[in-house]
C-alpha positions as a Markdown table, in Angstrom:
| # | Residue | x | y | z |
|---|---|---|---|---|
| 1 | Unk | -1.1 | 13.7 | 25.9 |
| 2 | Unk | 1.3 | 14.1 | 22.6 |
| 3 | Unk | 1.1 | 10.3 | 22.4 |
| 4 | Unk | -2.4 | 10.7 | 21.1 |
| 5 | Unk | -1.7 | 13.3 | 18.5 |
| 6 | Unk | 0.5 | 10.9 | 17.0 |
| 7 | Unk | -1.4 | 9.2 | 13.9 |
| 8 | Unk | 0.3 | 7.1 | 10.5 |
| 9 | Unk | 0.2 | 8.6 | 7.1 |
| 10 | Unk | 1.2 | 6.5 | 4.3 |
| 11 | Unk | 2.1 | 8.3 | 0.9 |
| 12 | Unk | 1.2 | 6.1 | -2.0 |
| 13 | Unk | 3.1 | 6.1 | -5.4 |
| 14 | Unk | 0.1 | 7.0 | -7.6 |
| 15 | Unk | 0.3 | 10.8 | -6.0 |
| 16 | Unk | 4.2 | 10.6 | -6.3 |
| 17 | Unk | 3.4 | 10.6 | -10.0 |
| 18 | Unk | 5.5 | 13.8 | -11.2 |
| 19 | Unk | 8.3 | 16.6 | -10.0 |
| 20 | Unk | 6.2 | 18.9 | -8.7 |
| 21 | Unk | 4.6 | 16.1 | -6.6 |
| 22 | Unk | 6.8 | 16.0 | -3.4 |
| 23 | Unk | 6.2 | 19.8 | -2.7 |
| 24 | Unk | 2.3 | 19.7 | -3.5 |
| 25 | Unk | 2.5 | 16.8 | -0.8 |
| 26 | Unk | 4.1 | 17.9 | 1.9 |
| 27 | Unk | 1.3 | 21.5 | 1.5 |
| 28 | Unk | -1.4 | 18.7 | 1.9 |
| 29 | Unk | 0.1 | 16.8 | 5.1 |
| 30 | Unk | 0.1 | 21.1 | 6.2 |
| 31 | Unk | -3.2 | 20.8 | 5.3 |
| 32 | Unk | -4.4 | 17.5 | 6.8 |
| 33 | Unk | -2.7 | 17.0 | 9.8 |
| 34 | Unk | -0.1 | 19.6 | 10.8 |
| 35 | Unk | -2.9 | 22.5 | 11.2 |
| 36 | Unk | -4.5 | 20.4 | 13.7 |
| 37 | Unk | -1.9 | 20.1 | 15.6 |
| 38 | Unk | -1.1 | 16.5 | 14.7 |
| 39 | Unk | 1.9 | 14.2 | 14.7 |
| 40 | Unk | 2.2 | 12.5 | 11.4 |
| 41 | Unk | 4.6 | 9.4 | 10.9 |
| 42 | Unk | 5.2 | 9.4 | 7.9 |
| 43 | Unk | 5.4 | 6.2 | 5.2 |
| 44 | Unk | 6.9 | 6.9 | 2.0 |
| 45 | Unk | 6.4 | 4.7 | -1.1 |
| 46 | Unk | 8.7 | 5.3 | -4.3 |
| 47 | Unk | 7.3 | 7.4 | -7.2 |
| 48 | Unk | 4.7 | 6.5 | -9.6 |
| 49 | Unk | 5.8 | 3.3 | -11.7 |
| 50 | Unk | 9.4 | 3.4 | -10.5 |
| 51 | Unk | 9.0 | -0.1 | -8.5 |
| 52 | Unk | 8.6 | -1.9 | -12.3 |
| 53 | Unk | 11.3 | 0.1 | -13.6 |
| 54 | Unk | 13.5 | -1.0 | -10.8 |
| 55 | Unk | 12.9 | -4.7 | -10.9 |
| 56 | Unk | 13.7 | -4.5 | -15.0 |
| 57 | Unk | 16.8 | -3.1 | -14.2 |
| 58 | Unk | 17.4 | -5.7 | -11.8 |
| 59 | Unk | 16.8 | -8.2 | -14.7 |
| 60 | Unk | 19.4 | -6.9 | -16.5 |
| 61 | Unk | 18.0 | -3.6 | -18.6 |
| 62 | Unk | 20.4 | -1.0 | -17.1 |
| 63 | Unk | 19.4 | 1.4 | -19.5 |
| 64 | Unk | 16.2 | 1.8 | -17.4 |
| 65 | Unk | 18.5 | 3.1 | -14.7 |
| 66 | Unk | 18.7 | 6.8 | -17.4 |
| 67 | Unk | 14.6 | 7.0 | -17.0 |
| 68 | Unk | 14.7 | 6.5 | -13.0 |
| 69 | Unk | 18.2 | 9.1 | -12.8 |
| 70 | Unk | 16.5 | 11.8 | -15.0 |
| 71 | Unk | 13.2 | 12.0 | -12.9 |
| 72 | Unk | 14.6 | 11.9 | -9.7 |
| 73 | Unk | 17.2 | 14.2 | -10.3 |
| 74 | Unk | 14.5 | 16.7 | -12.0 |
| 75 | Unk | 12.6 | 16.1 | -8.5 |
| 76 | Unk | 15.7 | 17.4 | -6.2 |
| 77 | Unk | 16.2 | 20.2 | -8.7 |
| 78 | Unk | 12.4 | 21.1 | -8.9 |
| 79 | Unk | 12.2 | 20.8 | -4.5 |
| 80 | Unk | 15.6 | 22.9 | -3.9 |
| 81 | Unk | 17.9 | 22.9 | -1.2 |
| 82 | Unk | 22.0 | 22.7 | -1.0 |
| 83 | Unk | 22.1 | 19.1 | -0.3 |
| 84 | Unk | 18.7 | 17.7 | -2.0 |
| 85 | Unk | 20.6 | 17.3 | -5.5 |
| 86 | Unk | 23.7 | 15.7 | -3.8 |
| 87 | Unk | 22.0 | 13.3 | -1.8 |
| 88 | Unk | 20.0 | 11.9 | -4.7 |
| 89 | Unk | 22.8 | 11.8 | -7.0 |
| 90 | Unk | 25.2 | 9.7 | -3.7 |
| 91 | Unk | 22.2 | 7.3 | -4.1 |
| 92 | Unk | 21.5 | 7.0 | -7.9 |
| 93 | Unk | 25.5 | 6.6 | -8.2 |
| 94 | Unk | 24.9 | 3.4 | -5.9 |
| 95 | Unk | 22.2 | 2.1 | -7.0 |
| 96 | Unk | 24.1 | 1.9 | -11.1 |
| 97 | Unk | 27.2 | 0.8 | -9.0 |
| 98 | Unk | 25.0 | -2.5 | -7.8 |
| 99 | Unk | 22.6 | -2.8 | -10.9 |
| 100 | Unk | 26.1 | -3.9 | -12.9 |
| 101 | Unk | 27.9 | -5.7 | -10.0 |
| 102 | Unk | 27.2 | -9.7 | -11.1 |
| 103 | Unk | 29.1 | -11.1 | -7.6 |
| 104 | Unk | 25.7 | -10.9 | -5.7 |
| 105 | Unk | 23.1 | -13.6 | -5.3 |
| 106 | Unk | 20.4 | -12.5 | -7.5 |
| 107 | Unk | 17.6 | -12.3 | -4.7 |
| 108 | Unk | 20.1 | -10.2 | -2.7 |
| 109 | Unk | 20.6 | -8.0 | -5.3 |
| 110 | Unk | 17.3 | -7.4 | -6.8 |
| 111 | Unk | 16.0 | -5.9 | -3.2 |
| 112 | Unk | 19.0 | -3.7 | -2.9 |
| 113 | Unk | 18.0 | -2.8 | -6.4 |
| 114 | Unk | 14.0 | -2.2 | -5.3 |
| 115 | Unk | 15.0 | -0.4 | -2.0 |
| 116 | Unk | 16.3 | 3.0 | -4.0 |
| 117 | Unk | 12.9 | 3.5 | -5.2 |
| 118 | Unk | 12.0 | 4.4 | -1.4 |
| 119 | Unk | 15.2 | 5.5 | 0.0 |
| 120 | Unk | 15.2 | 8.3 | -2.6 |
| 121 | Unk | 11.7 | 9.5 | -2.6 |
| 122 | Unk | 12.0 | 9.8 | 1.4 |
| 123 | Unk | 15.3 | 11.7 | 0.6 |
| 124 | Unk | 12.9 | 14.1 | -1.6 |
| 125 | Unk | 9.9 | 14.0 | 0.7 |
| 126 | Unk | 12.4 | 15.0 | 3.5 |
| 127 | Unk | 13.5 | 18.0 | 1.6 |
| 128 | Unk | 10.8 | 19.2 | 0.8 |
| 129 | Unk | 9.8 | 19.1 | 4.4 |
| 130 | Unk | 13.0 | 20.9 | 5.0 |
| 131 | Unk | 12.2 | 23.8 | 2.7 |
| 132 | Unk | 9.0 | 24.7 | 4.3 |
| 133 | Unk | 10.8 | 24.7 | 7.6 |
| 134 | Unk | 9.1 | 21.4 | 9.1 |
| 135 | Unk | 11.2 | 19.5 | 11.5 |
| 136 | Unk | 11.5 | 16.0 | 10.1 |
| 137 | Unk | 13.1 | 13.4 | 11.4 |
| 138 | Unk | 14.1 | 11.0 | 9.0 |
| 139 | Unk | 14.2 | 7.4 | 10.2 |
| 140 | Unk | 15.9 | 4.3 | 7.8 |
| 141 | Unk | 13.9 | 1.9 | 7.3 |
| 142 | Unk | 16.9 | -0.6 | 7.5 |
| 143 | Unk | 17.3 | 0.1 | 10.9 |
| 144 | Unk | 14.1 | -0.1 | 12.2 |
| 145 | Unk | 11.9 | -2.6 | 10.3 |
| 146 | Unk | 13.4 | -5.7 | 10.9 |
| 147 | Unk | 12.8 | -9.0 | 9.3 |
| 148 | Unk | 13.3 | -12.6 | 8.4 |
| 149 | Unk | 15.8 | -13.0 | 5.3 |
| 150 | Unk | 13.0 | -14.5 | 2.7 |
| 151 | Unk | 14.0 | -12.0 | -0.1 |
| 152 | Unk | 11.1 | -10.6 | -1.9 |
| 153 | Unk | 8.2 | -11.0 | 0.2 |
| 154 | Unk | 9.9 | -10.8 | 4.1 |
| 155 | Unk | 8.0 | -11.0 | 7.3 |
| 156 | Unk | 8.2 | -8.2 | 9.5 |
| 157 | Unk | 9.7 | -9.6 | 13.3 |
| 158 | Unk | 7.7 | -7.6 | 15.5 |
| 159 | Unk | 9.2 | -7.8 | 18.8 |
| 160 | Unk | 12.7 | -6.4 | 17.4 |
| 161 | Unk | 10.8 | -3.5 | 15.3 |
| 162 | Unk | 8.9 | -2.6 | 18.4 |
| 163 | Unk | 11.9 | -2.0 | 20.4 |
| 164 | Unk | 13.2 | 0.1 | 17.9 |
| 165 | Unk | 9.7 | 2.2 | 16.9 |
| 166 | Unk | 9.5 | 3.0 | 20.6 |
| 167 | Unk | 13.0 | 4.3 | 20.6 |
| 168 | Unk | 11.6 | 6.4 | 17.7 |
| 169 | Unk | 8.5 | 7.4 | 19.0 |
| 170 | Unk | 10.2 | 8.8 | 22.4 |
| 171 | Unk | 12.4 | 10.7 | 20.2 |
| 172 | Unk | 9.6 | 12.6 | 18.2 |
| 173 | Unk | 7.7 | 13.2 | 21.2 |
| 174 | Unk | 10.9 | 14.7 | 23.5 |
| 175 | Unk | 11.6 | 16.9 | 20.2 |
| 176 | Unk | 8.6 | 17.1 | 18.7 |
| 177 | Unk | 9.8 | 16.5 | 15.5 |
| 178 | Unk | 8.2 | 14.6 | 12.7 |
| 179 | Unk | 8.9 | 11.4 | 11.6 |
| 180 | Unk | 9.5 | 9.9 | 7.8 |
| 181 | Unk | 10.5 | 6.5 | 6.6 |
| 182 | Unk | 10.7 | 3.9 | 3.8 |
| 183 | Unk | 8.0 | 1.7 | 3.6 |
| 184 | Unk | 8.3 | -1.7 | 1.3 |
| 185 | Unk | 11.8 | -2.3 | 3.0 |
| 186 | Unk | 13.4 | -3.7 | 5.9 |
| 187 | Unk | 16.7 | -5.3 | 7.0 |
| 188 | Unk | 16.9 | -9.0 | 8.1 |
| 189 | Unk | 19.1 | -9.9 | 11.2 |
| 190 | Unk | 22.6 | -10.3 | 9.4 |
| 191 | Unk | 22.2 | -6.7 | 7.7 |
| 192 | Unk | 20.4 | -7.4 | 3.9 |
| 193 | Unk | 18.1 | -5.1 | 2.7 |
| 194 | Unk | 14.7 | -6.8 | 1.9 |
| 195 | Unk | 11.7 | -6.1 | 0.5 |
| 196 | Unk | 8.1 | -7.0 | 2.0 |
| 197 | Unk | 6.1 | -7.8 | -1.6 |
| 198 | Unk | 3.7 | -5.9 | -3.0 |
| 199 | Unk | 1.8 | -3.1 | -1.4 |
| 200 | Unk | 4.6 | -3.1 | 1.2 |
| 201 | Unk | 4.1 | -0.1 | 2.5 |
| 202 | Unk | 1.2 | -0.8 | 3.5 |
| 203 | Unk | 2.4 | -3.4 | 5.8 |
| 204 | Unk | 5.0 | -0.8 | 7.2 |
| 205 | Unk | 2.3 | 1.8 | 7.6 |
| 206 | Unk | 0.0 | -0.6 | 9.6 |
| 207 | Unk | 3.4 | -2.8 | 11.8 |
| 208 | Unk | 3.9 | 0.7 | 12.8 |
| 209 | Unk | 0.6 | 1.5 | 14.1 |
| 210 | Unk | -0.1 | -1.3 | 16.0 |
| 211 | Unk | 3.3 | -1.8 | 17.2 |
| 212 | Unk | 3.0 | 2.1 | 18.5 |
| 213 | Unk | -0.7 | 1.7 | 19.7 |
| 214 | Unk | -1.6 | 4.4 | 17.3 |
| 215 | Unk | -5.3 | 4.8 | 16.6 |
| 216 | Unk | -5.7 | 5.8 | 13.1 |
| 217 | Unk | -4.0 | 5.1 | 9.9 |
| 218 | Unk | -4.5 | 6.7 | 6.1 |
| 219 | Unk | -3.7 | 5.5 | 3.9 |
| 220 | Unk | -3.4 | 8.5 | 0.7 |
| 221 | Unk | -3.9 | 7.3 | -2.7 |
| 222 | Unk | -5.3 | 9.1 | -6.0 |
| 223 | Unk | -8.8 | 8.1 | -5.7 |
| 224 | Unk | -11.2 | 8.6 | -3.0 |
| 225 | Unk | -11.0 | 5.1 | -1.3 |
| 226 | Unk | -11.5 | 1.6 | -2.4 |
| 227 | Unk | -13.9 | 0.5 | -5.1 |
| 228 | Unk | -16.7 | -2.1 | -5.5 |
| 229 | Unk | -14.9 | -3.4 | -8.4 |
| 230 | Unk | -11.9 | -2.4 | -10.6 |
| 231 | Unk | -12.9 | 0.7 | -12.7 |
| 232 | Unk | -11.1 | -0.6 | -15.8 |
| 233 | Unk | -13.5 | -3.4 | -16.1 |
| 234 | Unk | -16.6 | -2.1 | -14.7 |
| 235 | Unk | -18.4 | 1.2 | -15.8 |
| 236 | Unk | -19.8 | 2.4 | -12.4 |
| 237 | Unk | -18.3 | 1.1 | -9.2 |
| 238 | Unk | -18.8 | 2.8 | -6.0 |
| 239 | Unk | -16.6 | 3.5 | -3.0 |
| 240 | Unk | -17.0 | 0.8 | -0.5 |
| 241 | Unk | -17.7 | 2.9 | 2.6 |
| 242 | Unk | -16.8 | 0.5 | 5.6 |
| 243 | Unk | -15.4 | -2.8 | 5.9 |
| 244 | Unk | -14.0 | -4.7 | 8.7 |
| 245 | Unk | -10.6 | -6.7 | 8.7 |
| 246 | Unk | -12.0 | -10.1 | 7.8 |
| 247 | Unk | -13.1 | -8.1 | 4.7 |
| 248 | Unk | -10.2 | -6.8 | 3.8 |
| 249 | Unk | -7.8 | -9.8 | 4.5 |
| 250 | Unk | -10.5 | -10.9 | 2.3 |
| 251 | Unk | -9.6 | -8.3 | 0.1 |
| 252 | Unk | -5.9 | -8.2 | -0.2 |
| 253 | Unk | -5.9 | -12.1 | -0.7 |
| 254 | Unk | -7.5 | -11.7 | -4.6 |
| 255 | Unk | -5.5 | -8.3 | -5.3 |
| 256 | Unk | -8.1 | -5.3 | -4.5 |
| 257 | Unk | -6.1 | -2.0 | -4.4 |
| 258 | Unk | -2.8 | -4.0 | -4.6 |
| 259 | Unk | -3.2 | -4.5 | -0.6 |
| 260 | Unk | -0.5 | -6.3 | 1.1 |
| 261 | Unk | -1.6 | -9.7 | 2.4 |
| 262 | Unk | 0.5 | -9.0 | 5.4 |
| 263 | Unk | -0.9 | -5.4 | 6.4 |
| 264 | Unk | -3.8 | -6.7 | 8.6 |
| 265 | Unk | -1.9 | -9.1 | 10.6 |
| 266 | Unk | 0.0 | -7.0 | 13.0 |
| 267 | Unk | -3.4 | -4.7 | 13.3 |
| 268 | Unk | -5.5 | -8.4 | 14.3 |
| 269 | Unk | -2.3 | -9.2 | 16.7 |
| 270 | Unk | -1.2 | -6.5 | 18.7 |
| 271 | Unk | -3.7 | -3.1 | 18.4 |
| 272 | Unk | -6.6 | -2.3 | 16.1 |
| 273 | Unk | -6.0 | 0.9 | 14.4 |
| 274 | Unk | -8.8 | 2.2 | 12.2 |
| 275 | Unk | -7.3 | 2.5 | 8.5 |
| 276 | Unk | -8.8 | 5.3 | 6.0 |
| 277 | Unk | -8.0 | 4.7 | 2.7 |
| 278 | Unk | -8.9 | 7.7 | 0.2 |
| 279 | Unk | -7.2 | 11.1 | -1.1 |
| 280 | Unk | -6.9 | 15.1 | -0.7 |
| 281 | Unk | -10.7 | 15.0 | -1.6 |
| 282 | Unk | -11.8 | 12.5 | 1.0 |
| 283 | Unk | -11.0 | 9.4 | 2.3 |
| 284 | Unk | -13.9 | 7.5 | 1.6 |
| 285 | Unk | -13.2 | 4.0 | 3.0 |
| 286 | Unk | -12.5 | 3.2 | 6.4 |
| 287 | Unk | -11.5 | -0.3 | 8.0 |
| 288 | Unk | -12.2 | -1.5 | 11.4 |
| 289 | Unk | -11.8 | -4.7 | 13.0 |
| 290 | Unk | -15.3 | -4.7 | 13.3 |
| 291 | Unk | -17.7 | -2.9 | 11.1 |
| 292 | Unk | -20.9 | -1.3 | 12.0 |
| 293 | Unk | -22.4 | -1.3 | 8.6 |
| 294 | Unk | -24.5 | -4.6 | 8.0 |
| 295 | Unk | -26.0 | -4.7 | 4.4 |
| 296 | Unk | -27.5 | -7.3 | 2.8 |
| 297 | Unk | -26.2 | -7.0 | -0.3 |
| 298 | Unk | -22.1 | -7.5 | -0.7 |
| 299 | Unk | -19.0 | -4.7 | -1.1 |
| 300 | Unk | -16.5 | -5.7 | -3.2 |
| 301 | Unk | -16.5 | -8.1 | -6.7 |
| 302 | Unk | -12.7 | -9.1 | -7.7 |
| 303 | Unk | -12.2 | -10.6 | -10.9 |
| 304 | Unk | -9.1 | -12.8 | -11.6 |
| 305 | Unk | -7.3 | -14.2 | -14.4 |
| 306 | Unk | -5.8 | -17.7 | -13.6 |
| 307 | Unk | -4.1 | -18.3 | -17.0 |
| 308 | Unk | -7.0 | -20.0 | -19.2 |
| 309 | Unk | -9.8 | -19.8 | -16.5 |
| 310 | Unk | -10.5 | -17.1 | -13.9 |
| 311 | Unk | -12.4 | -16.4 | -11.1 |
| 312 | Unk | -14.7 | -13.8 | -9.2 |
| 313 | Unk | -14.8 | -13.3 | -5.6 |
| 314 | Unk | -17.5 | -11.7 | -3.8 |
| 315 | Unk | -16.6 | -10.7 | -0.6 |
| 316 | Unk | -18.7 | -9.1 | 2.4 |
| 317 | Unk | -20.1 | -10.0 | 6.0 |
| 318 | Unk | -23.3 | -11.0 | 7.1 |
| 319 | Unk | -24.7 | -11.9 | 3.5 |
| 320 | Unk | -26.8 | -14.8 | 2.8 |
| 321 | Unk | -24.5 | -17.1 | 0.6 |
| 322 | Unk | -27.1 | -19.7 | -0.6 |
| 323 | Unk | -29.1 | -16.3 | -1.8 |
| 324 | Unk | -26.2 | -14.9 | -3.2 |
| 325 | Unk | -25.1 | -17.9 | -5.8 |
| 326 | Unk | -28.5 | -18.2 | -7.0 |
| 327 | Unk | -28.4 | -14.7 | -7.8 |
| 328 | Unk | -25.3 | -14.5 | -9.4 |
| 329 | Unk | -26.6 | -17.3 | -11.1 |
| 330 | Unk | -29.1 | -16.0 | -12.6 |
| 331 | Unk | -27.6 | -13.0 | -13.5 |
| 332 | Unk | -25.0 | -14.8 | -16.0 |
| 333 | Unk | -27.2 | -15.9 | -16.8 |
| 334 | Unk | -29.1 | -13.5 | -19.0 |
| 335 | Unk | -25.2 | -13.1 | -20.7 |
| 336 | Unk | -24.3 | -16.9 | -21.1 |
| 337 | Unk | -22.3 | -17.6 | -18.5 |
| 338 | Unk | -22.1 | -20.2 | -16.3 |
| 339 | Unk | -20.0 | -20.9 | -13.6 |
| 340 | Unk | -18.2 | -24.4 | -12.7 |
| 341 | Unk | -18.2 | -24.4 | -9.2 |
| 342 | Unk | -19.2 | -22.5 | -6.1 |
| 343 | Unk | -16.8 | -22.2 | -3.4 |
| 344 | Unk | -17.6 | -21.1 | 0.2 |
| 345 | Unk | -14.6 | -21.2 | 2.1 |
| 346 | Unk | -14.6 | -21.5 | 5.6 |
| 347 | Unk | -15.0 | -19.2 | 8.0 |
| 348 | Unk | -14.4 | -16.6 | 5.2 |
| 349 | Unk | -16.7 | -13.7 | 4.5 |
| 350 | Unk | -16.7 | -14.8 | -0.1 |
| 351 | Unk | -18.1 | -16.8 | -2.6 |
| 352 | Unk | -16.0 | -17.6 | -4.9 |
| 353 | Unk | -16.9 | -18.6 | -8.0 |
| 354 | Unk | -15.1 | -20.5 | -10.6 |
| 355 | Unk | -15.2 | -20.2 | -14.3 |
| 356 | Unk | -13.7 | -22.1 | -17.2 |
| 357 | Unk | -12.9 | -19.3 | -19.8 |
| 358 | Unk | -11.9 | -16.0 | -19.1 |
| 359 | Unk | -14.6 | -13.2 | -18.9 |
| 360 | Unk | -15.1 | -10.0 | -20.2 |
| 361 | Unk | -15.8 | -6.9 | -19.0 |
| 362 | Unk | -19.7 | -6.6 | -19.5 |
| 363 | Unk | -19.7 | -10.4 | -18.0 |
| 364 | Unk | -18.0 | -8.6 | -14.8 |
| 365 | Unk | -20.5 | -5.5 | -14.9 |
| 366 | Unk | -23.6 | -7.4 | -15.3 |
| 367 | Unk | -22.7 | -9.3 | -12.0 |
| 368 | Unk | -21.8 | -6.2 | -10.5 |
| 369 | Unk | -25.2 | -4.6 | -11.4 |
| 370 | Unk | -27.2 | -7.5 | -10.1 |
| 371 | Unk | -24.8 | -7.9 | -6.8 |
| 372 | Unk | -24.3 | -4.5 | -5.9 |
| 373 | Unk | -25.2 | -2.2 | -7.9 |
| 374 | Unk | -25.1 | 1.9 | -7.9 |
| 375 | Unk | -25.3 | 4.0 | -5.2 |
């Protein structure tokens, strides 16, 4: 059945990171999926670092807007086409005409603001489709992701969307076409553009495949999948291999890989799609509702700064949490460190532990070692 060729394919800003990216990804999605006679529906994020730029200029630095009007017009220019430069310059023209228009409620305004960074790299994306002769379909994201009107961080209403995806979906099948469209962005009921927090498009990519009953989800990044711990702050971390969902709401809720605390929610309410998270190397991580590796030692340390104290949170299934403080115990230790409480929240698969200071990095490592380890 074509229904079972279709599959979710989210496009992450850190390999939107240059010109020459759009073209290089749509070859890979060749590669990937197309070859094997798959049906990719496509998420698009915006380009490498453009988000931050955007929501300064939504703050009031409008001379930001020349660094984000330079590079995307250098990416139509670089992709080609008689209407790519055109488009992106329509879009750029509105995006300045709303950065200096004051008679809109600052909320409003700064996700109209945010939503060009997606609208124009699926404009880009598209065309570069278009020039390798791929029948894209491209869908807005405005009117088919619908949501509640809290600005910023908006819930996706799932019942609307699915009437809409479906709509979609028969579409691509009847004329086997492929389908791209925002993620991070939605519309609420009365017509406002909003924005679904960080790691959006994450929460796009997976509303889509459980609302569509698709089975797997990738997620494509720039590293292989997701780490043990955060590489700038320790030396060796390995790539977790599997987790299930508990895991990584587990996850998202103390920042690993920027996940959206949304993204699992649709996935635990309507269909389970499998997610793999990695890049054109491999995707090394894969998330199920339920995993089927059981290790006694946990996946993933995430360190966090909470102003003049922090925390850690060690998170995985199946460990034995009594074990597991006494060990982290003793592994500070042989470094000085202490921590002031112990936390075991319920029905959760961390310890958390609580610390008065800040720590460094080899503080960080030296748990790691001890918890986790190399491979």
């Amino acid at each position: 059945m074509n229904e079972e060729r279709l599959m979710v394919i989210k496009i992450g800003g850190s390999v939107l990171s240059d010109v020459y990216s759009y073209p290089r990804v749509v070859d890979k999605i060749e590669d990937w999926f197309l070859n094997e006679k798959k049906i990719p529906f496509i998420v698009v994020s915006a380009m490498k670092g453009i988000t931050d730029v955007l929501l300064n200029v939504s703050k009031g630095n409008i001379k930001m807007l020349n660094k984000i009007e330079q590079l995307y017009m250098d990416a139509a220019i670089q992709i080609g086409g008689s209407g790519t430069l055109s488009r992106v310059q329509k879009e750029l023209f509105l995006l300045r005409k709303i950065a200096v228009d004051s008679n809109v409620s600052l909320d409003i305004r700064e996700d109209l603001i945010l939503s060009f960074g997606e609208r124009i790299s699926k404009i880009l994306l598209a065309e570069a489709m278009r020039q390798k002769d791929l029948p894209v379909l491209e869908v807005e994201a405005c009117k088919t992701i619908v949501t509640n009107a809290v600005h910023g961080n908006a819930r996706i209403n799932y019942e609307k969307t699915h009437k809409n995806l479906i709509r979609i979906k028969e579409e691509v099948l009847r004329n086997n076409t492929i389908p791209a469209i925002e993620g991070f962005i939605g519309c609420s009921d009365n017509g406002e553009i909003t924005t679904l927090g960080r790691g959006g498009s994450d929460y796009t990519a997976t509303t889509i495949s459980a609302l569509l009953a698709i089975k797997n989800v990738y997620l494509v990044t720039d590293v292989d999948g997701i780490y043990s711990a955060d590489p700038k702050l320790v030396s060796s971390p390995i790539i977790v291999r599997s987790m299930d969902y508990s895991e990584g709401v587990e996850a998202a809720k103390y920042g690993v890989k920027r996940f959206n605390t949304k993204m699992f929610e649709p996935l635990i309410k309507y269909y389970p799609s499998t997610i793999y998270v990695g890049n054109e190397s491999r995707f090394g991580t894969k998330i199920q509702k339920a995993s089927n590796v059981n290790g006694s030692k946990p996946k993933i340390i995430a360190y966090k700064n909470l102003y003049n104290r922090s925390l850690i949170a060690i998170i995985g299934n199946n460990i034995d949490r009594a074990k597991l403080i006494h060990k982290a115990s003793s592994a500070l230790s042989e470094v000085n460190v202490s921590f002031t409480a112990a936390v075991l929240p319920p029905a959760s698969p961390s310890v958390v532990l609580l610390f008065n200071d800040k720590l460094d990095a080899q503080t960080v490592n030296t748990l790691h070692d001890a918890l986790i380890g190399s491979e």
